[in-house]
C-alpha positions in Angstrom: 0.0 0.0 0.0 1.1 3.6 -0.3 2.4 5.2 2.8 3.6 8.1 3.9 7.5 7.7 5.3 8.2 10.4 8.1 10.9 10.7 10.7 11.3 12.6 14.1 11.6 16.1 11.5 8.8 14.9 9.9 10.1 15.7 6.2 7.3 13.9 4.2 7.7 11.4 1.4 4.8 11.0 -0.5 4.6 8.1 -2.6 1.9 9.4 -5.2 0.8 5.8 -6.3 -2.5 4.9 -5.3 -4.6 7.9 -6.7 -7.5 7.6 -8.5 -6.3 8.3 -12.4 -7.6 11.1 -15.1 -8.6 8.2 -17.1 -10.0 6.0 -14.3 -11.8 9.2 -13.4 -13.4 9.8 -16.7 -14.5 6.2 -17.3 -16.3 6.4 -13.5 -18.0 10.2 -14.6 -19.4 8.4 -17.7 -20.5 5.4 -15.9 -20.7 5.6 -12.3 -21.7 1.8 -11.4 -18.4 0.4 -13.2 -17.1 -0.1 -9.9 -18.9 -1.3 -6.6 -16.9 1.0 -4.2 -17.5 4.5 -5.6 -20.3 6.9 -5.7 -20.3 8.5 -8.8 -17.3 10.7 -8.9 -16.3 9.6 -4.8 -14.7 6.7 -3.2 -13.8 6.5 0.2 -10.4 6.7 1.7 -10.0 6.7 5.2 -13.3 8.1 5.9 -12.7 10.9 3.6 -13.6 11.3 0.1 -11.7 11.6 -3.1 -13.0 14.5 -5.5 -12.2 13.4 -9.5 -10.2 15.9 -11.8 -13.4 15.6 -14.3 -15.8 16.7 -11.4 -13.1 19.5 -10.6 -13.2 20.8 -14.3 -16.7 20.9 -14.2 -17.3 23.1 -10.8 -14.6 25.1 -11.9 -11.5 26.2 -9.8 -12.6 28.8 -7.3 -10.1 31.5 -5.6 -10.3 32.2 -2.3 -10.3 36.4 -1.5 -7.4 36.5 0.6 -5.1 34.0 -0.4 -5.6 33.3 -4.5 -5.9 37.0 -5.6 -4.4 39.8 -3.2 -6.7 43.1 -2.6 -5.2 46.7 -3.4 -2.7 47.0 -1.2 -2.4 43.6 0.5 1.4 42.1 0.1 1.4 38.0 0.8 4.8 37.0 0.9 5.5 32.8 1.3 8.5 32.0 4.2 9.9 28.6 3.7 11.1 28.9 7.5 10.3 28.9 11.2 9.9 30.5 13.3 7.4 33.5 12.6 9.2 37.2 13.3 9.3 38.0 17.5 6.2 40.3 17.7 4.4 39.7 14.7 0.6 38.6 15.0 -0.4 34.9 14.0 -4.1 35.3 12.3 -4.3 32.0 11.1 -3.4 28.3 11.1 -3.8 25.9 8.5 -3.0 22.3 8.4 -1.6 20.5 5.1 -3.5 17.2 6.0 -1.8 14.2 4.5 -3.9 10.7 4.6 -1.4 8.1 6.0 -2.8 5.5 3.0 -3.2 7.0 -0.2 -0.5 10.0 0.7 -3.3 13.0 -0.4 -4.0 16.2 1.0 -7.1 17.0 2.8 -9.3 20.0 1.0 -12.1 21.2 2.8 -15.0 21.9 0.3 -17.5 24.8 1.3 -20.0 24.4 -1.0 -17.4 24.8 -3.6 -15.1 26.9 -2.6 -11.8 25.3 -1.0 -9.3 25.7 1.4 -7.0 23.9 3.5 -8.5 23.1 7.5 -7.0 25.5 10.1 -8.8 28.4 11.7 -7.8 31.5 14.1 -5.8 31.4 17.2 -8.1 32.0 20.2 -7.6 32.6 23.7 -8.1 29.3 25.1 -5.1 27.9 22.6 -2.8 29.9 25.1 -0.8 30.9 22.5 -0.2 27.2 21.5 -0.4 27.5 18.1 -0.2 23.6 17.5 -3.0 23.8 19.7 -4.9 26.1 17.8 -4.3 24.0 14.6 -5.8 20.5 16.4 -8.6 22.0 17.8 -9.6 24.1 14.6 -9.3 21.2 11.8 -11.3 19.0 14.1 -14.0 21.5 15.1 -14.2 22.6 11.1 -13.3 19.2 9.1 -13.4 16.7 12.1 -10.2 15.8 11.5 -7.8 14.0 14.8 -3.8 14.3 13.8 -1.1 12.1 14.5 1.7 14.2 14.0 2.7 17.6 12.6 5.4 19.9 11.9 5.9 23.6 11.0 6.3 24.5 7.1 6.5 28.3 7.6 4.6 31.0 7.2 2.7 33.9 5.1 3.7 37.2 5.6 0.8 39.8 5.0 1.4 43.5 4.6 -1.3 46.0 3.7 -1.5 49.6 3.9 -1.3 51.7 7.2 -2.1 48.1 9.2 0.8 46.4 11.1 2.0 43.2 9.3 0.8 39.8 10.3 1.2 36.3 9.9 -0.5 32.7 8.6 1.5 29.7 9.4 1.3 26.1 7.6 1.9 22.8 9.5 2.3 19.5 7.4 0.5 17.0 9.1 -0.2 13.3 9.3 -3.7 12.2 9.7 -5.1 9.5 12.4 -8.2 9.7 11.7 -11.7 11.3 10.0 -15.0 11.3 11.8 -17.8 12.0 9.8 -18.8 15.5 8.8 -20.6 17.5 11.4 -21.2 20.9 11.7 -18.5 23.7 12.9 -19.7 24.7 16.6 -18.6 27.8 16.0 -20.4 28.7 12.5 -23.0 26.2 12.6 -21.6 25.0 9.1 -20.5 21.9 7.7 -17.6 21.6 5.5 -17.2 18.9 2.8 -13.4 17.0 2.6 -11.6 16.0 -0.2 -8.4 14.1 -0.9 -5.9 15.1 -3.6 -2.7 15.1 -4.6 -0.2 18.0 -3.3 -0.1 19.2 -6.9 -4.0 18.6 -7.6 -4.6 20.7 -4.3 -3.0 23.3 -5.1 -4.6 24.0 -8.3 -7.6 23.8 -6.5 -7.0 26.1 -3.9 -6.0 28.6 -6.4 -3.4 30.3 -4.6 -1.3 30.3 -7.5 2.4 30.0 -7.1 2.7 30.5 -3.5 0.2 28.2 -2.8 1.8 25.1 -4.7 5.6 26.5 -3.0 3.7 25.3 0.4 2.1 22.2 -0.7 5.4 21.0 -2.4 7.0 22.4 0.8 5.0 20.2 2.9 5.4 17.1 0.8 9.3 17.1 0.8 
């Protein structure tokens, strides 16, 4: 079976076999009952499901405001390094959420638009900010993790407002409960798996968003 290789630096090596194909994926969008174990254009892994590149293509790639496109103004700068600068807010935490099996990425899908699971620090984390990350991908994605480690960090600068930061952790999956709603928002967030590169095209970050998934998969 694919795995995921790690040490005690947790420097990921993703063995990409194992994922559904673009031509297994077009054969299962033309006729879904071709095989027993998959739902149209889903199959289970791990309790989470696997999105096809045809069903992508045809929901279209969506950007996230904030992270895809940058606003007037609004400087995001990717830091292949840790830690963040002495003094410098964290806003956000996002896990890079590898399955252990197929060696995929975790995608949260709301209602089509995409992002990686993570939230905000809040005062209860006590300024843990692995804390922060394990309580916010399972409260949003239900997700429990068996290991992590910092990739680095966004830098964001916009104008007359004090810099701040967004950190990634790569992170190893234990296990997916199923979907529930966010206590916080009441909402409840699809999950996808993909490959790192397949992620990031569907995050639409553009080129700093694949620097971190390939970051996290090294």
């Amino acid at each position: 079976m694919p795995k995921i290789v790690y040490g005690t630096s947790l420097r990921f090596t993703v063995n990409r076999l194992g994922w559904m194909t673009k031509d297994t994926a077009q054969k299962l969008d033309q006729n879904p009952r071709t095989d027993s174990r998959c739902s149209h254009d889903r199959e289970a892994v791990s309790g989470v499901a696997v999105r096809t590149e045809s069903r992508q293509r045809r929901r279209g790639l969506v950007q996230l405001a904030g992270e895809g496109g940058s606003p007037l103004g609004r400087r995001v700068r990717w830091v292949e390094a840790w830690p963040p600068p002495v003094g410098v807010d964290v806003r956000q935490v996002y896990g890079i959420v590898f399955d252990s099996v197929s060696g995929a990425v975790v995608v949260q899908d709301d209602n089509g638009r995409y992002n990686l699971p993570g939230g905000t620090p809040e005062p209860e984390d006590n300024a843990d900010l692995v804390a922060t990350l394990r309580r916010e991908v399972h409260e949003e994605s239900q997700l429990v993790l068996a290991d992590w480690a910092p990739v680095g960090y966004q830098l964001v600068s916009e104008n007359g407002r004090a810099p701040y930061v967004q950190v990634r952790y790569a992170a190893l999956l234990e296990k997916a409960y199923p979907i529930a709603p966010d206590p916080s928002t009441g909402r409840a967030y699809g999950r996808v798996l993909l490959s790192p590169v397949d992620a990031a095209g569907l995050l639409g970050w553009g080129e700093r968003g694949a620097a971190q998934l390939a970051a996290a998969a090294r």
